[in-house]
C-alpha positions as CSV (number, residue, x, y, z in Angstrom):
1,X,-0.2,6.6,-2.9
2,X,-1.1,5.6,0.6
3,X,0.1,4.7,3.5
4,X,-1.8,2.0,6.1
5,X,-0.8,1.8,9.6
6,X,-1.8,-1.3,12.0
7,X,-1.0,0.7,15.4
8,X,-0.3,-2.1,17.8
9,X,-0.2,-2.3,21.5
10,X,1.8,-4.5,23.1
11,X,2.7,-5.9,27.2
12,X,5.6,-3.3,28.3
13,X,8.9,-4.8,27.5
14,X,7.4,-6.5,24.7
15,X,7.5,-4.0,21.8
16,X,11.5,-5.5,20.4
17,X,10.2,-8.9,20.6
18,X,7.0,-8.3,18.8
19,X,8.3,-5.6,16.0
20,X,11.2,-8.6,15.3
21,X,8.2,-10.8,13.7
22,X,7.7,-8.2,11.3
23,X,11.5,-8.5,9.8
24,X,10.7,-12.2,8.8
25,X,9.5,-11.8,5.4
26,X,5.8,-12.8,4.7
27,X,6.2,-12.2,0.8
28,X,4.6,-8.7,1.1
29,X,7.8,-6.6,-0.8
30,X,6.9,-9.3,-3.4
31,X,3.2,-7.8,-3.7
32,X,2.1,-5.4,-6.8
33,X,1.9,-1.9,-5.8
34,X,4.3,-2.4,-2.2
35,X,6.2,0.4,-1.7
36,X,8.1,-0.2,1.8
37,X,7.2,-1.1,5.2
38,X,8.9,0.1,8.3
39,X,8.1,-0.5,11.9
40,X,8.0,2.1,14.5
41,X,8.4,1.6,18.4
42,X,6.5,4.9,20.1
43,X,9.2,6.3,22.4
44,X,7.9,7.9,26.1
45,X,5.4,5.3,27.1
46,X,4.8,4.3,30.5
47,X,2.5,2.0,30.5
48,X,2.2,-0.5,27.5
49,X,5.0,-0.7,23.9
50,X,3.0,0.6,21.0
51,X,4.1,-0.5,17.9
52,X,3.4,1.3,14.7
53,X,3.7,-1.2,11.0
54,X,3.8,1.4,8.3
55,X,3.0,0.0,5.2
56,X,3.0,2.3,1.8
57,X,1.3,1.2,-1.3
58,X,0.9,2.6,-5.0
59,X,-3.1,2.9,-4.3
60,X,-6.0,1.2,-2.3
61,X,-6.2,-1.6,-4.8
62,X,-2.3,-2.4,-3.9
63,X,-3.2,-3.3,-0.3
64,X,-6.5,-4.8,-1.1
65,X,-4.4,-7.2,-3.4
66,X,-1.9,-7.9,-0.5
67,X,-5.0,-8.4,1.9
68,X,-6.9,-11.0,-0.1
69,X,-3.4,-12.5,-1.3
70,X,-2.6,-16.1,-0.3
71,X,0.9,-15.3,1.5
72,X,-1.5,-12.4,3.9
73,X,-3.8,-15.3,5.0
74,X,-0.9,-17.7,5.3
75,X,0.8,-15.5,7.7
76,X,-2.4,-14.6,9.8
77,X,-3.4,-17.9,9.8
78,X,-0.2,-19.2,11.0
79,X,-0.1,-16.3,13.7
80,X,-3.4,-16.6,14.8
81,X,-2.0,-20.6,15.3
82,X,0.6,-19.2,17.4
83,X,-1.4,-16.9,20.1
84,X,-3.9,-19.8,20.2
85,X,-1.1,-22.4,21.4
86,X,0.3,-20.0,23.3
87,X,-3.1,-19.4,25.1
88,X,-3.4,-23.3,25.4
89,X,0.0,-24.1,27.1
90,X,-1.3,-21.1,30.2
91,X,0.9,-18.0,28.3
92,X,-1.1,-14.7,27.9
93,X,-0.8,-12.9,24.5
94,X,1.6,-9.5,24.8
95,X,-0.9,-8.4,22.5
96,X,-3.5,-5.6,23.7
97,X,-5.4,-4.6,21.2
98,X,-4.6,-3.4,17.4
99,X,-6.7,-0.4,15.4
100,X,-5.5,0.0,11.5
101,X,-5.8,3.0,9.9
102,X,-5.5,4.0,5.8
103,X,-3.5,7.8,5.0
104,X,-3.7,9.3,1.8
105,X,-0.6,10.8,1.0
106,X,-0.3,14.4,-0.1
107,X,2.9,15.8,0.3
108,X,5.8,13.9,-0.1
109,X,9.4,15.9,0.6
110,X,12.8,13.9,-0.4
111,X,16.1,15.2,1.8
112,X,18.3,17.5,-0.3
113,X,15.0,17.9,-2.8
114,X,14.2,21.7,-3.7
């Protein structure tokens, strides 16, 4: 199993607004080998929200498959869409900067597991 996180960084004030695109479905809890998804807002952060999207897949090929799937690159395309409009109409991007990172999982520990 593994878990890939897209650690996002985000305008203060920002972070809600931004991890709220993330609950509108894309069709990834659809995708072989998806596993859950959960979005984390860094508490303690003066500057600038940092978002973190935790995704957890069966394997590398899972997330590969999502990656290279039609609904990823309808979703990206369409965002990408978004920010460029955005940028058109005079509206800065609360987006920073992103870096993704992949975690293999080696200890997994369920509550009220012995």
């Amino acid at each position: 199993m593994i878990v890939v996180t897209n650690t996002i960084k985000v305008k203060k004030g920002h972070g809600e607004e931004v991890a709220s695109r993330f609950g509108r479905s894309k069709g990834v809890q659809f995708q072989p080998g998806f596993v859950r998804m959960e979005v984390l807002l860094t508490q303690g952060l003066e500057e600038y929200d940092e978002l973190k999207v935790c995704t957890t897949w069966a394997d590398k090929a899972a997330f590969e498959g999502w990656v290279s799937s039609d609904n990823f690159k309808e979703a990206h395309v369409k965002r990408a869409a978004e920010q460029q409009s955005s940028q058109e109409a005079g509206n800065e991007s609360v987006i920073l900067g992103s870096k993704m990172t992949t975690h293999s999982v080696l200890v997994t520990r369920l509550a009220g597991e012995e």
